[in-house]
C-alpha positions, 0 to 999 in steps of 0.5 A: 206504195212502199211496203212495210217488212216484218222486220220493221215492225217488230221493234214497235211492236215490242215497245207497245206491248212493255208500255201496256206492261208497265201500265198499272191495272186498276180496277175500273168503275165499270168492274165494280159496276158490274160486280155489284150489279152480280152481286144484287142479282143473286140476291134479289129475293132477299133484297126485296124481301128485305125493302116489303119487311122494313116498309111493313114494319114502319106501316104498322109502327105509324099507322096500327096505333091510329087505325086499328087501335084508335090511339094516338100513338106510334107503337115500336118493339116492346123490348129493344128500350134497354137494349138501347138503353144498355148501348148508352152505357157502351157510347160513355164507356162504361162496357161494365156496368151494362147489367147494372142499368136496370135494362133486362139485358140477359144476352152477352153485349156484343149487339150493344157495340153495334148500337152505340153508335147511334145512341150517341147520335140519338142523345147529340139530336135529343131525340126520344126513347121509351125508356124507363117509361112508354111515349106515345111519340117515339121520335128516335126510332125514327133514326134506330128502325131502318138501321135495326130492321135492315140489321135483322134482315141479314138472317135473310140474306144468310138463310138465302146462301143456305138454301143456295148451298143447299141447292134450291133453285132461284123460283122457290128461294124467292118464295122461300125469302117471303116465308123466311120474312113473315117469320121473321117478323114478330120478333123484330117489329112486336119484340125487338130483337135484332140480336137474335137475327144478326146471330142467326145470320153469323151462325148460318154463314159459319156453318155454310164456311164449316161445310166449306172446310173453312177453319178460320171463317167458322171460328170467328163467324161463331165468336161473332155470333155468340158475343151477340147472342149465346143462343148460337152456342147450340149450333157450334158443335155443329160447325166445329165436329166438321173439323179433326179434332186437332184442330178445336183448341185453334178455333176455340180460342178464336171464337172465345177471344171476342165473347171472353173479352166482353164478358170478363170485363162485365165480370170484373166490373160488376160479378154479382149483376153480371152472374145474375144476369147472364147465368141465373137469367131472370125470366118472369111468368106472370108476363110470358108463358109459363111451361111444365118446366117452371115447376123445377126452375129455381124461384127467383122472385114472387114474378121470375124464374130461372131461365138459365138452367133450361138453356145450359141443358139444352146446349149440353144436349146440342154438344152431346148431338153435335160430337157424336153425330157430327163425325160421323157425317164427313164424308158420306152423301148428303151431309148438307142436308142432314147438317141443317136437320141437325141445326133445326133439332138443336135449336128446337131444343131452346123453347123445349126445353124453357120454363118460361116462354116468349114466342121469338124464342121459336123462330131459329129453329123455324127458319132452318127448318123451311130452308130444309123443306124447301129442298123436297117436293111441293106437299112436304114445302107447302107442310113445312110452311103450315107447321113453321106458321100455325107454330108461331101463331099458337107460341102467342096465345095464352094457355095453361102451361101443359097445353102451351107446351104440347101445342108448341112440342107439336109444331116443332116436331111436325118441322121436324119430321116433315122435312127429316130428309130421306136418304137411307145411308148404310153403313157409317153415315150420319143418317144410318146413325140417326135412323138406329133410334126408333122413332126417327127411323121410323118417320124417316123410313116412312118419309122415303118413297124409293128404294135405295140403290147402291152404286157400281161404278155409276148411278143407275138410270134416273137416279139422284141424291137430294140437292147439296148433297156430297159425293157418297155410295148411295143415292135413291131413286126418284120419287115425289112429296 
């Protein structure tokens, strides 16, 4: 048997390894099989969360008319006709006039892009809609519910990578998505307000990327945000006190490029409707909730108010927060979780701070705030889901103004001060910050249940900081609730 030398190899060799050099990788389908596959694991909460919410929303779109109120009727969310109506504008071009089509559309028109797509489609098959008047049988929704509750769901994916950032493990996340869920679903399945949730969920990624020290993905995730919805203005102090302050006229003129585009063009074409619409913001409370508020609200009509001063004090109030908190919370531990408090109180301010009230206008801030809770121990998780549901029962029940309006302050605060986080931070730290005002300070020194430790060198025995907290001096030691 002849025997084969080092030396006879090796040219083989070396022209084997330049073929399979010069041979271009491509990503096979196995891969990308098995990204998706990763991809749908981490995420399998909402994923199934989202599949029971859009199969419980058609269940109550065909069958709550027939069964509960023995009327042969589909019942679809009351207010999304004019936005639908609104996107046909968009579908013939004529972004301008949206404020002018008698719709009631007092949000910026971002979210009217996203439909009109499928407004054309509806128009091309002649399908139904309910607009100006109710149809018992709704036939295009049909085409726009899956697409506009699956786009309201991605709140749910968004608050998931929270509480991933925010570190929750997998079990409570699956719990926390069901919660998230049956908060969620008033808004979009009784209202019809997908721009709400496709909002919320940009302004959660934005904030996930500012924590990130992500300067270009928070600028433009927060343009998105408020070209659908400008209540996410609450939450950009937030985002953009984490940056230096060199750094804001870059990301203001990012996140105002896309909202400043849309709404010039509506300005240009028609000022007085679009002033009307989205600065005086008609709301009317003969319909909804009146508050103590509607007393100091300009009179717009015998039926409406002005919404729209409520809603700029509340966002000065959320600036004011943002930049003189925010800077301070850079580099001290447990910013994250202070970070998503913040975001909590800020959109808590919203129905606050509103003359007249619909009961979607609560769930932002409610979502965060569950996220918060579900960082802490069982009995402050399991509170902070009495408070987030009996809030959004009580936002539905018709009282006077004073009562209303305490009921809902009582709710929000109990979210609030049940899932302030614990962690005493000496020195110049968010959370020293916050805790020199009283009544914070005194429910956050109530809540704390050890003492704080400082460090020397390392962490003394057993001690840790809360989940998704940073590198700091102090941490406390253990305890539950």
């Amino acid at each position: 048997m002849a025997m084969v030398t080092k030396e006879q190899t090796k040219p083989a060799l070396i022209s084997s390894s330049l073929a399979d050099l010069s041979t271009p990788i491509r990503p096979t389908r196995l891969l990308i099989h098995s990204r998706a596959l990763r991809w749908a694991n981490e995420r399998r909460a909402p994923l199934a969360c989202s599949a029971l919410f859009i199969l419980s929303a058609f269940a109550y779109f065909f069958f709550w008319g027939p069964v509960v109120e023995h009327r042969n009727v589909w019942i679809p969310p009351g207010d999304i006709w004019g936005t639908i109506h609104a996107a046909h504008y968009v579908a013939w071009g004529d972004l301008g006039q949206v404020y002018t089509a008698g719709t009631g559309l007092v949000t910026f028109p971002g979210i009217l892009i996203v439909i009109a797509p499928l407004a054309s489609l509806s128009s091309a098959l002649g399908l139904a809609e309910s607009f100006p008047f109710f149809l018992p049988r709704t036939t295009s929704w049909l085409l726009y519910g899956p697409f506009l509750y699956a786009l309201a769901c991605s709140a749910l994916f968004a608050l998931d990578s929270l509480a991933r950032k925010l570190g929750v493990p997998a079990s409570r996340r699956t719990a926390l998505c069901l919660l998230e869920s049956v908060l969620l679903w008033p808004s979009q399945v009784l209202w019809g307000h997908p721009e709400d949730a496709l909002a919320v969920a940009l302004a959660v990624w934005g904030l996930i990327a500012a924590m990130d020290r992500r300067l270009v993905a928070t600028s433009w995730l927060y343009g998105l945000s408020i070209a659908v919805q400008p209540l996410t203005l609450l939450l950009a102090p937030l985002a953009f006190g984490m940056f230096a302050k060199r750094c804001w006229p870059g990301m203001l003129a990012r996140a105002a490029l896309i909202p400043g585009f849309l709404v010039g063009t509506c300005l240009l074409a028609a000022p007085k409707s679009t002033w009307r619409a989205l600065v005086l913001q008609p709301n009317y409370f003969k319909v909804d909730h009146p508050t103590p508020l509607m007393a100091i609200a300009p009179r717009l009509s015998s039926q409406a108010v002005s919404a729209g001063p409520g809603r700029m004090l509340a966002v000065m109030a959320a600036m004011a927060i943002g930049l003189w908190l925010v800077p301070r919370a850079k580099q001290r531990a447990s910013d994250a979780a202070w970070l998503v408090w913040l975001g909590a109180l800020m959109l808590a301010l919203r129905p606050l701070l509103e003359s007249v009230m619909d009961p979607f206008y609560v769930w932002p801030a409610l979502a965060l705030g569950v996220v918060l809770a579900a960082t802490m121990g069982t009995w402050r998780w399991l509170s902070a889901w009495a408070a987030a549901i009996f809030t959004t029962v009580c936002t539905f029940w018709h009282l006077a103004s004073w009562p209303y309006w305490l009921l809902l302050a009582a709710g929000l605060g109990a979210l609030l001060l049940g899932v302030l986080p614990r962690q005493n931070l000496p020195g110049k730290g968010i959370a020293a910050t916050i805790r020199r005002a009283p009544i914070l300070g005194a429910a956050a020194l109530y809540s704390h249940h050890g003492p704080v430790v400082p460090l020397a060198g390392k962490a003394p025995p057993r001690a840790r900081s809360s989940p998704g907290a940073l590198p700091g001096r102090y941490v406390n030691t253990p305890s539950r609730g």
